[in-house]
N, C-alpha and C positions, 0 to 999 in steps of 0.2 A: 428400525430405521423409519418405519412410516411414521411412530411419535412423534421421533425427529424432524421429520417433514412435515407435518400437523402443528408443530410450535415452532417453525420456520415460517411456514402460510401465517400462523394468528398473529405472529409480531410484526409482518409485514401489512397485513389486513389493519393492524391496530393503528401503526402508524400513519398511512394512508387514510384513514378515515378519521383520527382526531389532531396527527399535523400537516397535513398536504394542504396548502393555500396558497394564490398569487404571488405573494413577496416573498416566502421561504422557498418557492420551486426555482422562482431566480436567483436566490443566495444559492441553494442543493445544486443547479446546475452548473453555478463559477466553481463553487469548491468541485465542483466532479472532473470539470473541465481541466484546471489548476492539476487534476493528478492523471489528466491523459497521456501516456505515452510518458510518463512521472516527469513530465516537462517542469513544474516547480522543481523538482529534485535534481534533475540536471543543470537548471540553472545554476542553483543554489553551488551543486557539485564544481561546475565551473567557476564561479567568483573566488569559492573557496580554493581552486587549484590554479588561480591566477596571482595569488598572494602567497610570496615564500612564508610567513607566520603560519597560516593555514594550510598549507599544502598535505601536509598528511592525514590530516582530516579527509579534505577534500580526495584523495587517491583512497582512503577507507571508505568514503560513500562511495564513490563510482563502482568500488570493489563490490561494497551491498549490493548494489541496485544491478549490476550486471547477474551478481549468483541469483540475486531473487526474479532478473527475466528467464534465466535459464532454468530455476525450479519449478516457476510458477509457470509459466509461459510456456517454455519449451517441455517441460516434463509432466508436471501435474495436472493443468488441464487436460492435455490429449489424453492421458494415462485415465484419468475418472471420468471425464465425460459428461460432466453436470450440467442438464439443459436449465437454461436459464428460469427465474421462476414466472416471468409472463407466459412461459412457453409449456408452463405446468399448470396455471391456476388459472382461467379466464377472468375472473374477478381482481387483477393485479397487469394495471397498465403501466407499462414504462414511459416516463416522462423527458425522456431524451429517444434518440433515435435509438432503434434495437441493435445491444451491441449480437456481432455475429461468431463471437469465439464464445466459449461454452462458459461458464461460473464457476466453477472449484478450482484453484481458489481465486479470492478477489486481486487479480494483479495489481489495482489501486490501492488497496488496504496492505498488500504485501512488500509495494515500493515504499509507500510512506513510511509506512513503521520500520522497514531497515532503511534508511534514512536519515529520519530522524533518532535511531536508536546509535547508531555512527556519530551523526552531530552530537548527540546527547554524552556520548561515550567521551568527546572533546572538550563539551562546550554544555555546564549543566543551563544557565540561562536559556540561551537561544535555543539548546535541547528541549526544555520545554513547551515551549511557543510552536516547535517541530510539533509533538508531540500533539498538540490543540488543534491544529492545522490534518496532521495526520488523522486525529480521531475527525475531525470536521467530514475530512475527504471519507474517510471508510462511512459515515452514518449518512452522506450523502447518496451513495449504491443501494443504499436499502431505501431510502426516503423514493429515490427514482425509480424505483422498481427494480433494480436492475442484477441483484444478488439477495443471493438469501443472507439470514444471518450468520448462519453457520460458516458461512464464504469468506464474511467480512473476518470473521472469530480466527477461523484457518488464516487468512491474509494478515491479519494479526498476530501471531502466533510466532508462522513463517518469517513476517518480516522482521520482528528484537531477535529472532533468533542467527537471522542472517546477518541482521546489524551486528549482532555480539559477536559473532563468529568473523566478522570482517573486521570488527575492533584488533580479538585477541588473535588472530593468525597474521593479518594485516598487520599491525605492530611487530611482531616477532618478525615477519621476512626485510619490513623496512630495516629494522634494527640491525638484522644479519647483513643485509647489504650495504649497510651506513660501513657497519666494522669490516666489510671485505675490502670495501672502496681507502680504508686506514692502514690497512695492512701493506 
């Protein structure tokens, strides 16, 4: 574990000391901002659930994003308890205010990517461009200090996995109820 934690500090050290500069900290802090509280994803969620075309898309992301606040959120942080890494390394300042819930795993890295892996599962175009915006938001946590990598990795992981799982359960119960509502 400590390895782990020693090539968690150097990737943050590295980045911090050869891309942290004026103009990328305010680009790092929109993208970071863009996945507070996955408010892009909820928008996003709603446009698409306001248009009968897109509607079950749109009820498939909401589907993600709710399981991955209750994994990430509700379950996994409290459960490991990862203090954040300003609060481990003195030589790594966070560039936004300190967030105050703990870091395992990245609930930004974890919204986005079931999300986008939902939209993607719909829609491979725009799934992509999710996808860019996703990785944008998760490299921004690290750029800001504000996750380890391992966080973002886990939040990534978490989040295609929830997307997929909201794809393929999610379709199967719409399906079930489309054909009960025929009956």
């Amino acid at each position: 574990m400590d390895t782990l934690l020693a090539l968690d500090h150097a990737i943050l050290s590295y980045i911090a000391l050869h891309f942290q500069n004026g103009l990328l900290t305010a680009v790092m802090r929109f993208c970071s901002a863009l996945g507070n509280l996955g408010a892009v994803w909820i928008v996003l969620t709603l446009f698409l659930l306001a248009r009968r075309k897109t509607r079950r898309c749109g009820i498939i992301m909401a589907a993600a994003l709710l399981a991955g606040v209750l994994l990430g959120e509700g379950l996994l942080k409290h459960l490991i308890s990862r203090p954040r890494p300003f609060l481990q390394f003195d030589d790594l300042t966070p560039l936004i205010p300190p967030p105050q819930s703990f870091s395992f795993p990245s609930g930004h890295s974890l919204s986005s990517f079931a999300a986008a892996t939902a939209l993607f599962s719909f829609y491979r175009k725009p799934g992509i461009c999710a996808f860019a915006l996703a990785a944008a938001i998760a490299f921004s946590r690290l750029y800001l200090c504000v996750h380890f990598p391992t966080d973002v990795f886990a939040g990534l992981i978490l989040g295609i996995t929830v997307g997929l799982a909201a794809y393929f359960i999610g379709n199967r119960a719409l399906d079930r109820l489309h054909y009960a509502r025929l009956r």
